[in-house]
N, CA, C and O of each residue as an XYZ file, in Angstrom:
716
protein
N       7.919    -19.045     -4.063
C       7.078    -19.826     -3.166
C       7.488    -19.631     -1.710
O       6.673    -19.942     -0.842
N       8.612    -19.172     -1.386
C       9.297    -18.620     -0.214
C       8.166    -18.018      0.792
O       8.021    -18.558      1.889
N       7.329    -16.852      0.405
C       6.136    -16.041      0.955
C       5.570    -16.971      1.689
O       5.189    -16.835      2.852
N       5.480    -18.280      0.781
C       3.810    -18.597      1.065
C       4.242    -19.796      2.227
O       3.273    -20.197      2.871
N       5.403    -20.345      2.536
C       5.765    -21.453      3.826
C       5.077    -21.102      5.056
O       4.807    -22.008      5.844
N       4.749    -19.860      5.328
C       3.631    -19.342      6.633
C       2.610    -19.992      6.640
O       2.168    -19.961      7.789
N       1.755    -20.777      5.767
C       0.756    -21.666      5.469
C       1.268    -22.794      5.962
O       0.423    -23.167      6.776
N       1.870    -23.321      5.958
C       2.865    -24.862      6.144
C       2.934    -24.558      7.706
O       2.091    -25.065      8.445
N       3.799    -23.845      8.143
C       3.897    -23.493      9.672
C       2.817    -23.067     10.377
O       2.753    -23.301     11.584
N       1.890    -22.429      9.762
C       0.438    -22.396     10.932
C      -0.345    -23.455     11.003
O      -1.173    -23.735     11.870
N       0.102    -24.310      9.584
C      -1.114    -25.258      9.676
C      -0.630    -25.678     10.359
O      -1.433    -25.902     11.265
N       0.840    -26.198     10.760
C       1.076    -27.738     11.683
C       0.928    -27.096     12.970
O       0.251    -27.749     13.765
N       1.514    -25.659     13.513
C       0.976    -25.332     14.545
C      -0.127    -25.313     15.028
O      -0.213    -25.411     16.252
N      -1.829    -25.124     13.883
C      -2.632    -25.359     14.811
C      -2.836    -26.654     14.774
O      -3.407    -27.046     15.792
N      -2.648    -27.306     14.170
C      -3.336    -28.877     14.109
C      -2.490    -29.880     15.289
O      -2.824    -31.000     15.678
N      -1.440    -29.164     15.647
C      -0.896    -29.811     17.023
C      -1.179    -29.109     17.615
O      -0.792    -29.555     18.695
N      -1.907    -27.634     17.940
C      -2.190    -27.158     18.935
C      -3.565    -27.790     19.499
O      -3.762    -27.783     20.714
N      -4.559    -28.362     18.568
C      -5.650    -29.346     18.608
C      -5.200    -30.496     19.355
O      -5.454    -30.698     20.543
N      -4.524    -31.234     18.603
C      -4.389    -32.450     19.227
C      -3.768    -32.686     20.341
O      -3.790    -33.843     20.762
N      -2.981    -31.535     21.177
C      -2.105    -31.132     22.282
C      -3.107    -31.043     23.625
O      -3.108    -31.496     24.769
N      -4.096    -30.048     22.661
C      -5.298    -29.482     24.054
C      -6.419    -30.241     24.292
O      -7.159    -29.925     25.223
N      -6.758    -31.568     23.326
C      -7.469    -32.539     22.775
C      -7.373    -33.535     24.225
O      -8.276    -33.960     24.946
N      -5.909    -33.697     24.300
C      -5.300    -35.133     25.154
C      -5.048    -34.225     26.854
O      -5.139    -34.696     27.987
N      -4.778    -33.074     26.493
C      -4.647    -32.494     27.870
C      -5.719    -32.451     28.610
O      -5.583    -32.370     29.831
N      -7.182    -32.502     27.946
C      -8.466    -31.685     27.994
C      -9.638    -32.902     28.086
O     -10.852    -32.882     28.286
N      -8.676    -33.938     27.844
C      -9.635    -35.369     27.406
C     -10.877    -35.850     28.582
O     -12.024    -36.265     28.418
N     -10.209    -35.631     29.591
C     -11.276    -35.994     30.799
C     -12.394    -35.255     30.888
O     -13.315    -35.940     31.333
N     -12.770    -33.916     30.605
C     -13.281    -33.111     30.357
C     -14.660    -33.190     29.376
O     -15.753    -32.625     29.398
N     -14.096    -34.075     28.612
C     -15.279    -34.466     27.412
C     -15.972    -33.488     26.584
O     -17.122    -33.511     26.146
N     -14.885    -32.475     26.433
C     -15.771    -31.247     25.833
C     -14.685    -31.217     24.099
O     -13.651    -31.767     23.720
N     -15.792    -30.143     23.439
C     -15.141    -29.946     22.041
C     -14.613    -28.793     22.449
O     -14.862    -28.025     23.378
N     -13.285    -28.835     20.964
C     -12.831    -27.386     21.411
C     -13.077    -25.713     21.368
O     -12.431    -24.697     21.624
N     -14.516    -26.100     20.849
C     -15.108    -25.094     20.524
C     -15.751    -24.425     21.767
O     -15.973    -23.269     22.128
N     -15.966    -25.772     22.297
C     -17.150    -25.247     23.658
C     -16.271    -25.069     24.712
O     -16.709    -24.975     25.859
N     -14.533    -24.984     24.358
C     -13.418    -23.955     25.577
C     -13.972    -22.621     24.923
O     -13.672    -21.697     25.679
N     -14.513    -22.260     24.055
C     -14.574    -20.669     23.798
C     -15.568    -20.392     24.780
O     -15.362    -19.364     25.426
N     -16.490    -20.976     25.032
C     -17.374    -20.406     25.618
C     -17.270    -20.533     27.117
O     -17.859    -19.739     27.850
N     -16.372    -21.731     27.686
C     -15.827    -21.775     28.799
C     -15.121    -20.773     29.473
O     -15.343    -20.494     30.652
N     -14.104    -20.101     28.632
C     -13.304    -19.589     28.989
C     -13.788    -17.581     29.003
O     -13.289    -16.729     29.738
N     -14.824    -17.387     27.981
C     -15.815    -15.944     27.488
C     -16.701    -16.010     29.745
O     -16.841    -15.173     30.637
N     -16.909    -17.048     29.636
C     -17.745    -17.026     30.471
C     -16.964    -17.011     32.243
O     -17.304    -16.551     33.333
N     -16.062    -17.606     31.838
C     -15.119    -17.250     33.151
C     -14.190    -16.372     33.442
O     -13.534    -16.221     34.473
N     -14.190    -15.634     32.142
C     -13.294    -14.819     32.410
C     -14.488    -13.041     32.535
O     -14.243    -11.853     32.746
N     -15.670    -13.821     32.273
C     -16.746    -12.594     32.103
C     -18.457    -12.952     32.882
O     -19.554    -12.978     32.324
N     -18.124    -13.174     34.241
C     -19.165    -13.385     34.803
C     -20.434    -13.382     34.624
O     -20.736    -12.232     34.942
N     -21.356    -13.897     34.333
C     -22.835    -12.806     34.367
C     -22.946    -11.992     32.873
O     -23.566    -10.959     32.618
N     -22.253    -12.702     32.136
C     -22.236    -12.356     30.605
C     -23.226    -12.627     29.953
O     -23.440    -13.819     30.177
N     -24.561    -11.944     28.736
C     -25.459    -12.365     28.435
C     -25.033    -13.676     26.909
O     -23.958    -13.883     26.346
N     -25.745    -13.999     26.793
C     -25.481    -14.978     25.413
C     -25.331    -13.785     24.345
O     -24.523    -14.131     23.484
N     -25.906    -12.327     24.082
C     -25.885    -11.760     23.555
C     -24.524    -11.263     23.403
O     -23.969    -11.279     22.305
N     -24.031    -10.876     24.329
C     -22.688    -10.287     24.838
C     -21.707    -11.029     24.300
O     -20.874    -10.541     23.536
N     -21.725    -12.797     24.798
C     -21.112    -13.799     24.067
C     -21.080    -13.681     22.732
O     -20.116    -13.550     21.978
N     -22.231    -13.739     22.513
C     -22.094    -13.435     20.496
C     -21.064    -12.675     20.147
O     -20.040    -13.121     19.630
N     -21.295    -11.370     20.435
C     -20.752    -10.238     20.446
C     -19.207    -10.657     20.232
O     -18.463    -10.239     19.345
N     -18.987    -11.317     20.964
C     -17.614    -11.092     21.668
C     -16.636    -12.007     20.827
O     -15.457    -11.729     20.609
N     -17.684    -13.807     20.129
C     -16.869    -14.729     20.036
C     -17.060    -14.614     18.344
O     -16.642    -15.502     17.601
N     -17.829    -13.259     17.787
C     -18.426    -13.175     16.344
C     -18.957    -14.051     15.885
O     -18.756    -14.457     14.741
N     -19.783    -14.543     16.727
C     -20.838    -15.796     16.323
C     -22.719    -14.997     16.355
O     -23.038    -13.913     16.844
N     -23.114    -15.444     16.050
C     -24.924    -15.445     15.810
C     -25.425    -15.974     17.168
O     -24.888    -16.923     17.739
N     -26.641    -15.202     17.721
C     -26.596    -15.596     18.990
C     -27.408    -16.918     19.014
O     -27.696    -17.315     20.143
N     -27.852    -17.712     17.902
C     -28.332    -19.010     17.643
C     -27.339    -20.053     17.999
O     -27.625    -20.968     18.770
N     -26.152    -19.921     17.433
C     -25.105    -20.365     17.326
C     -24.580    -20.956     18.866
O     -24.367    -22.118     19.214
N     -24.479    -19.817     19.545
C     -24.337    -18.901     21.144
C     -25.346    -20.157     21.873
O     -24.761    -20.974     22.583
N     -26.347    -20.247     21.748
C     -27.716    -20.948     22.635
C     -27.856    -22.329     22.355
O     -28.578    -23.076     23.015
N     -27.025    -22.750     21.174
C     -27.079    -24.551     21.123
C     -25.785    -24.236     21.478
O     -25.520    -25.173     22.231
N     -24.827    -23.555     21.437
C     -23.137    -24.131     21.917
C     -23.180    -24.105     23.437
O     -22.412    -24.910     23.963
N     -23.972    -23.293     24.328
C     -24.404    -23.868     25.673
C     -24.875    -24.616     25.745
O     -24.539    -25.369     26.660
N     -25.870    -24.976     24.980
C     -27.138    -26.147     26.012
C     -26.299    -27.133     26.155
O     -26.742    -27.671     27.170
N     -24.848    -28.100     25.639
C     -24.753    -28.985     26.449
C     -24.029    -28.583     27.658
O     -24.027    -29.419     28.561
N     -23.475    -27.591     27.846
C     -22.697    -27.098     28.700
C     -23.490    -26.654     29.828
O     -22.880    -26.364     30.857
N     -24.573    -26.568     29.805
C     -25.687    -26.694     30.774
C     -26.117    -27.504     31.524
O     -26.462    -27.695     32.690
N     -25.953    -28.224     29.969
C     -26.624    -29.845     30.870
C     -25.698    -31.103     31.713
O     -25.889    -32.111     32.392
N     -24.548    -30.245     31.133
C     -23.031    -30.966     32.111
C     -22.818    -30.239     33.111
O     -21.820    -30.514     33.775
N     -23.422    -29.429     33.413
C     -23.256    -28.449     34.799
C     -22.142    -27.936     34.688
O     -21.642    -27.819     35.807
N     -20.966    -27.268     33.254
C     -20.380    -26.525     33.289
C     -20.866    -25.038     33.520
O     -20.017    -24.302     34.023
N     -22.077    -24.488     33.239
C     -22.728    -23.492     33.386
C     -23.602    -23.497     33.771
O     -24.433    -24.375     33.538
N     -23.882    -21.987     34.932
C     -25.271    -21.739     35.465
C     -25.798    -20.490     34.392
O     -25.100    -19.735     33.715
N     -27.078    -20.556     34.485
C     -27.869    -19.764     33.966
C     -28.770    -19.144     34.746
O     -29.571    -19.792     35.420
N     -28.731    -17.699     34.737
C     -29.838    -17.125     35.599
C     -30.783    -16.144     34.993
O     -30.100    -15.471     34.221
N     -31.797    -15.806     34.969
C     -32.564    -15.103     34.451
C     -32.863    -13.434     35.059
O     -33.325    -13.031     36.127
N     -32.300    -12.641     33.679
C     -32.111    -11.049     33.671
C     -33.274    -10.889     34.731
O     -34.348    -11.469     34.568
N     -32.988     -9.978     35.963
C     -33.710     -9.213     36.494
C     -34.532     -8.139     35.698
O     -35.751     -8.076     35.862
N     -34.039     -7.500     35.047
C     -34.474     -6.409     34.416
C     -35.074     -6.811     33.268
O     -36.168     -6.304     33.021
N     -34.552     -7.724     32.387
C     -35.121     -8.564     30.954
C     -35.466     -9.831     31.215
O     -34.549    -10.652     31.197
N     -36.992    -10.358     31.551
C     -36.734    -11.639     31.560
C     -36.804    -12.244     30.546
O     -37.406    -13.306     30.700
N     -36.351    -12.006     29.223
C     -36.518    -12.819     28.178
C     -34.740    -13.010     28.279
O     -34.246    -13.983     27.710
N     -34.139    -12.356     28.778
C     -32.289    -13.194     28.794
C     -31.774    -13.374     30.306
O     -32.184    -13.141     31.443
N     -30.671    -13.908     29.693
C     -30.336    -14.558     31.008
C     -28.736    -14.449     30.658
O     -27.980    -14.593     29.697
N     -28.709    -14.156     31.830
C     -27.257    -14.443     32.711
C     -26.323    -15.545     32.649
O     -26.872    -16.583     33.018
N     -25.232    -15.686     32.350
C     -23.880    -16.885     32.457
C     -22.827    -17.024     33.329
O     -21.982    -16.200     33.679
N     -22.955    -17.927     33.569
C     -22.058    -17.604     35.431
C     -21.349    -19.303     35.102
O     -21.920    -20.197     34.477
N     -20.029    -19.364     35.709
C     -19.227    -20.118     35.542
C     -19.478    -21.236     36.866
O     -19.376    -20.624     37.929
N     -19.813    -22.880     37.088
C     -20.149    -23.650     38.187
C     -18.595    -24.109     38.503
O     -17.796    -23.912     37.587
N     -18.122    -24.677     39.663
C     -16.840    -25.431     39.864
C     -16.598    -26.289     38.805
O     -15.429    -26.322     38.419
N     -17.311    -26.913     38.300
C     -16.828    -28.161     37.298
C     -16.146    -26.949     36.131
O     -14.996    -27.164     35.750
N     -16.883    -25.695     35.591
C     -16.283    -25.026     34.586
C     -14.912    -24.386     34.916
O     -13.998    -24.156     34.124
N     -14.956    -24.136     36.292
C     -13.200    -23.505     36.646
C     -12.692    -24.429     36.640
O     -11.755    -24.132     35.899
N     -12.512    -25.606     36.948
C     -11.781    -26.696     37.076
C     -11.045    -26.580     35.519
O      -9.874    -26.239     35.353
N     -11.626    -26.801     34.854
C     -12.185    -27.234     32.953
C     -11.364    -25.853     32.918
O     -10.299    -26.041     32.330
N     -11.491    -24.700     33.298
C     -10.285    -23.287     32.728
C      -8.983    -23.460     33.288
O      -7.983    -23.500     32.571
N      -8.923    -23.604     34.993
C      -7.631    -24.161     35.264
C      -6.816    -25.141     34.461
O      -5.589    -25.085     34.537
N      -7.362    -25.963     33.759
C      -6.722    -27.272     33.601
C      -6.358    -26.828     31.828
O      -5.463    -27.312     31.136
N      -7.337    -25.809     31.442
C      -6.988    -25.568     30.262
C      -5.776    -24.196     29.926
O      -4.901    -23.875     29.122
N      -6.378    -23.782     31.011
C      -5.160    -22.377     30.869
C      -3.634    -23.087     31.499
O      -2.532    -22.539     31.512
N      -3.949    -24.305     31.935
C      -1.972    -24.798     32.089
C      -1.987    -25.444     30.908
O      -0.841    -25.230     30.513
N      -2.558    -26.144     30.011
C      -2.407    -26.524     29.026
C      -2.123    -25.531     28.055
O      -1.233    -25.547     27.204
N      -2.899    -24.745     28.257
C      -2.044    -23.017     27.008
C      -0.762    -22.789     27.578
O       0.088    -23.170     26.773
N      -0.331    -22.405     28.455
C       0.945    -22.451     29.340
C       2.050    -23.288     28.864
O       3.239    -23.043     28.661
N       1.398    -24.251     28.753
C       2.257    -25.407     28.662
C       2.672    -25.649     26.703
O       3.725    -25.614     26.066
N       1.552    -25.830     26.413
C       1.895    -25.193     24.821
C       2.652    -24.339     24.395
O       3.537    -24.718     23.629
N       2.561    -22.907     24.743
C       3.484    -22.027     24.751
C       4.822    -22.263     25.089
O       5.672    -21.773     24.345
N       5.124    -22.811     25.907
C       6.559    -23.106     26.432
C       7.372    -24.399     25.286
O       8.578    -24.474     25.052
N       6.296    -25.279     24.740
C       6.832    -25.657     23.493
C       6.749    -25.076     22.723
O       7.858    -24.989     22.195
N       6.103    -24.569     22.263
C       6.224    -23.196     21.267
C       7.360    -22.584     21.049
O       8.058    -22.714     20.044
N       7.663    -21.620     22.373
C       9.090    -20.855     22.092
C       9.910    -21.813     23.024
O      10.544    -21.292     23.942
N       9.939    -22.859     22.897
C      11.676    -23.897     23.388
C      12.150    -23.402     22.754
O      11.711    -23.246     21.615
N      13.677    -22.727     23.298
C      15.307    -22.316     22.270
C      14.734    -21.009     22.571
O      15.602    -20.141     22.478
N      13.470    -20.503     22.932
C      14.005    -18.787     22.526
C      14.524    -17.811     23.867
O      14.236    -18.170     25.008
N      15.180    -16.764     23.660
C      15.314    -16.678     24.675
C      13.675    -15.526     25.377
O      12.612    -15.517     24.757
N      13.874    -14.775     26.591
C      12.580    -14.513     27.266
C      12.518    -13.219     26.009
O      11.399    -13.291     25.501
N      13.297    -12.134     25.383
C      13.114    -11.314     24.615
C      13.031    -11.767     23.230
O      12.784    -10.983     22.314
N      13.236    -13.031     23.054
C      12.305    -13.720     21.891
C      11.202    -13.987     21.682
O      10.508    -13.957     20.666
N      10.959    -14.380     23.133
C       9.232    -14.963     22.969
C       8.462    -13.525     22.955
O       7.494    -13.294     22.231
N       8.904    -12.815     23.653
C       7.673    -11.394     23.489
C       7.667    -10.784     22.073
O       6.736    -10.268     21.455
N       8.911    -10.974     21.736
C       9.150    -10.059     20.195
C       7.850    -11.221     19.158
O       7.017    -10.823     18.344
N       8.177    -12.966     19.688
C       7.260    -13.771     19.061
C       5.401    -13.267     19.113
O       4.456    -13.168     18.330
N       5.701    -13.063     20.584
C       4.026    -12.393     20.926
C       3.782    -11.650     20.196
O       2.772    -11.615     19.492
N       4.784    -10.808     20.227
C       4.715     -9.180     19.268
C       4.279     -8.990     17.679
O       3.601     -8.170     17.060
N       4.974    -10.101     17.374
C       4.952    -10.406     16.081
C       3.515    -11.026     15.690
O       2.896    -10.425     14.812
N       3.103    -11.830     16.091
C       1.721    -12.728     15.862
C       0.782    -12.288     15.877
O       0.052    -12.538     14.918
N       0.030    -10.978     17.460
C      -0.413    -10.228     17.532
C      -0.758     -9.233     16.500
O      -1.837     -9.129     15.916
N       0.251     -8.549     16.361
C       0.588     -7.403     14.831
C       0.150     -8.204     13.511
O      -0.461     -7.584     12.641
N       0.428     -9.487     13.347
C      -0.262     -9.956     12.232
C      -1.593    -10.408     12.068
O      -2.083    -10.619     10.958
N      -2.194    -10.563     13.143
C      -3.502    -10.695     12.980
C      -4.119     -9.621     13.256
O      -5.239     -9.614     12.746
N      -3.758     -8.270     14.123
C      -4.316     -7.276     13.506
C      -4.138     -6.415     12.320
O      -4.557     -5.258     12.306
N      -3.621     -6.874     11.482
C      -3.312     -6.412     10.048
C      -4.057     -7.373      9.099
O      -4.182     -7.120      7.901
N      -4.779     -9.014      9.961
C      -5.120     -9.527      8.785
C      -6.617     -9.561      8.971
O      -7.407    -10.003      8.137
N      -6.907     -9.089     10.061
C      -8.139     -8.194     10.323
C      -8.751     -6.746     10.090
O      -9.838     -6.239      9.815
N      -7.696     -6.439     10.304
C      -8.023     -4.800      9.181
C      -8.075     -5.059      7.506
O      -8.560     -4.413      6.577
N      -7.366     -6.266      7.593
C      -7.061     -6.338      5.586
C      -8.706     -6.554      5.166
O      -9.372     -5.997      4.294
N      -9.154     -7.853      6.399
C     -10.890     -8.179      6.322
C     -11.698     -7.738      6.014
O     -12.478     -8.140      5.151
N     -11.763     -6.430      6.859
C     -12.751     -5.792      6.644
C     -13.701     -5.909      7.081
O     -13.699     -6.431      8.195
N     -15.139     -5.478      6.444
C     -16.266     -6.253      6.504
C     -16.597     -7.598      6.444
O     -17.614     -8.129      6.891
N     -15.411     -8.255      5.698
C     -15.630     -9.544      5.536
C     -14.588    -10.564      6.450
O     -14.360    -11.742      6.176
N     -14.087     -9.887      7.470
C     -13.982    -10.447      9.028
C     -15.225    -11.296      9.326
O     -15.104    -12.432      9.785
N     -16.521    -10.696      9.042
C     -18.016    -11.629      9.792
C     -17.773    -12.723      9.207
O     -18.158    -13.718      9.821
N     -17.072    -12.959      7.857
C     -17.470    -14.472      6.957
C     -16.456    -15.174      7.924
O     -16.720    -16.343      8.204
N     -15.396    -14.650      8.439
C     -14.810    -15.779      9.253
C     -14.772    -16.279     10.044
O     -14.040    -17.226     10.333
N     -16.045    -15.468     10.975
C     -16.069    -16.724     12.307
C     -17.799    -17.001     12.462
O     -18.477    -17.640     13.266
N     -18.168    -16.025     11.042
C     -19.876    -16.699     10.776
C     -20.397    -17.632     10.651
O     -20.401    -17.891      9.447
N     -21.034    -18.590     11.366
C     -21.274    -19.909     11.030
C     -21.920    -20.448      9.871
O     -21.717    -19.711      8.906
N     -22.608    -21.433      9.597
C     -22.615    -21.133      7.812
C     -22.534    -20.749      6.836
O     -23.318    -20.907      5.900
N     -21.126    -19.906      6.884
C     -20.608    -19.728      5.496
C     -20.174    -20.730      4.802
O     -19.438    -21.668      5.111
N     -20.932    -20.322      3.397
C     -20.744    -21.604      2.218
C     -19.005    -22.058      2.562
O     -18.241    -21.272      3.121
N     -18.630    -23.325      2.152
C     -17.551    -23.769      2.099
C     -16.636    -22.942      1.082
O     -17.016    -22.396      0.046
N     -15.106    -22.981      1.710
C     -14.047    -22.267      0.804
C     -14.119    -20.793      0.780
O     -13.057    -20.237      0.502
N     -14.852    -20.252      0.945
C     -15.222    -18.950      1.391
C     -14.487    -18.176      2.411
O     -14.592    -16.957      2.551
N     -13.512    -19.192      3.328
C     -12.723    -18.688      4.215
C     -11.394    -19.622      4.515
O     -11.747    -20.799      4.437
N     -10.131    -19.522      4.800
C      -9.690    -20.501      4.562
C      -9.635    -21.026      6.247
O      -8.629    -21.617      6.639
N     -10.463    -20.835      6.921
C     -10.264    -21.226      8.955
C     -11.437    -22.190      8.772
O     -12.484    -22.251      8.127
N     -10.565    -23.102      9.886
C     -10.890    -24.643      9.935
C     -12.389    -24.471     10.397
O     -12.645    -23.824     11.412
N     -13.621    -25.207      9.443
C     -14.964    -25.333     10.005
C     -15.085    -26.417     11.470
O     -14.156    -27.076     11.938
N     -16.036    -26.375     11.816
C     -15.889    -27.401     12.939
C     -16.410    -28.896     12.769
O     -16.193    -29.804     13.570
N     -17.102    -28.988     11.637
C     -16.417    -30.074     10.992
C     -15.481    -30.777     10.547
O     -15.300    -31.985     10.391
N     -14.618    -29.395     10.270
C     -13.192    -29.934      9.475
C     -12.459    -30.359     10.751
O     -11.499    -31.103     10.549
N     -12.646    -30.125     11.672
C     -12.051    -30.021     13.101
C     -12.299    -31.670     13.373
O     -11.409    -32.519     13.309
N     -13.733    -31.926     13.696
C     -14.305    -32.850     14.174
C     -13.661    -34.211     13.435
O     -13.240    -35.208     14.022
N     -13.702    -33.951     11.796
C     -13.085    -35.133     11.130
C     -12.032    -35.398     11.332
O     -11.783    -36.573     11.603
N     -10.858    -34.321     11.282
C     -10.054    -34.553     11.980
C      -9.182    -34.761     12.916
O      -7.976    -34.927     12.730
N      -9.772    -34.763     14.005
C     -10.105    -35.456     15.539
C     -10.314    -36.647     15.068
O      -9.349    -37.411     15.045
N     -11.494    -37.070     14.620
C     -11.753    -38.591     14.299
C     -10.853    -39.161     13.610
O     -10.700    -40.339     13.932
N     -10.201    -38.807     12.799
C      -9.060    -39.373     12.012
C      -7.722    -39.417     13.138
O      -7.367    -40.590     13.254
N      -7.196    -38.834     13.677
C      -6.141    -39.049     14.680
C      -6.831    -39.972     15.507
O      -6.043    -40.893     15.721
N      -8.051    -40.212     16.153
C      -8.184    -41.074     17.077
C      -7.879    -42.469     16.916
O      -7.316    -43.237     17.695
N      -8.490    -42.717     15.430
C      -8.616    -44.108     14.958
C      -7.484    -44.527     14.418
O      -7.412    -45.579     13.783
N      -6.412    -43.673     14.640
C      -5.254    -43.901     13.857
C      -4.415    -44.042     15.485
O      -3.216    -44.296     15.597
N      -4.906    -43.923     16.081
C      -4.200    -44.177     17.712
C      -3.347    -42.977     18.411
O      -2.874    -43.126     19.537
N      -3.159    -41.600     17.552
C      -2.400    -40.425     17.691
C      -3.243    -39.842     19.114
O      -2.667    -39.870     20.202
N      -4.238    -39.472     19.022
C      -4.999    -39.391     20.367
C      -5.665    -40.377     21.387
O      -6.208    -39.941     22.402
C-alpha cells in the first residue's frame, strides 16, 4: 500500500490549496474555476473564446457561460473580431489585473508553504519532479486526457475533482466555520 500514499498527499494538498486561495481570493467573489479564465486571459490578451477552449481543454460552450459572469462583473472586456464578426476578442479590465495580482501572490505565497524546510535546490528538484509527473500522466492518457478536463463526463470516469465536487466542498468548510 506504500505506492499508493501519493493519493493521500495530493489530496490534502489540493484541498488546502482550495481553501488557501478561497480566503486569499474572498473579496473577489469569484469561483475557482473562473481564476482559469482570469488568468488564460491576462496572461493572453485579445485571446478568442476559441483559443481559450483550446488552451483550458474545455468545449467552447463551456468557455461562453464561464465568461458571461465575468463580463458582467467587469472582469472582462469583449471586443468583436475585425475580420470575423461572429467572435470576439478577450482583453483583461483593471478589476481583472487586480484579481491576477492578488492571485499570483497568493500562488507565491502557497508555494513558499509548500516547500518550508527545503532548501532553494530542493524546491526546483520539487518543481522538477511534479512537472515530469504530470507529463508522464498525460502521455499515459492519451486520448483519454479529453475525459479529464471535458465537462460532462459521466461521474467516476476520472478521478479530478468535478466542480461540483469543488462547490460542495467549499460549502461544507464554510458552514463548518474553516472558511
Amino acid at each position: 500500500m506504500r505506492h499508493h500514499i501519493y493519493m493521500k498527499y495530493f489530496s490534502i494538498i489540493h484541498r488546502f490549496s482550495i481553501i488557501f486561495h478561497i480566503r486569499k481570493l474572498k473579496a473577489f467573489h469569484l469561483s475557482g474555476h473562473q481564476m482559469g479564465y482570469i488568468s488564460c486571459i491576462c496572461n493572453h490578451p485579445g485571446t478568442s473564446q476559441e483559443q481559450m477552449a483550446s488552451y483550458l481543454g474545455l468545449n467552447k460552450g463551456a468557455v461562453a457561460k464561464g465568461i458571461r459572469p465575468l463580463l458582467k462583473e467587469g472582469y472582462v472586456r469583449r471586443v468583436q473580431n475585425e475580420k470575423d464578426r461572429r467572435a470576439y476578442r478577450l482583453y483583461p479590465t483593471e478589476k481583472s489585473r487586480e484579481l491576477y495580482a492578488a492571485a499570483e501572490a497568493a500562488s507565491e505565497e502557497f508555494f513558499q508553504i509548500l516547500t518550508k524546510g527545503m532548501s532553494a535546490e530542493e524546491s526546483e528538484i520539487f518543481q522538477s519532479l511534479l512537472s515530469r509527473a504530470c507529463d508522464n500522466v498525460v502521455e499515459a492518457a492519451g486520448e483519454d486526457r479529453r475525459k479529464l478536463t471535458h465537462p460532462g463526463h459521466g461521474a467516476g470516469e476520472c478521478g479530478c475533482s468535478h466542480p461540483a465536487d469543488v462547490q460542495e466542498f467549499v460549502d461544507s468548510m464554510t458552514q463548518k466555520g474553516e472558511i
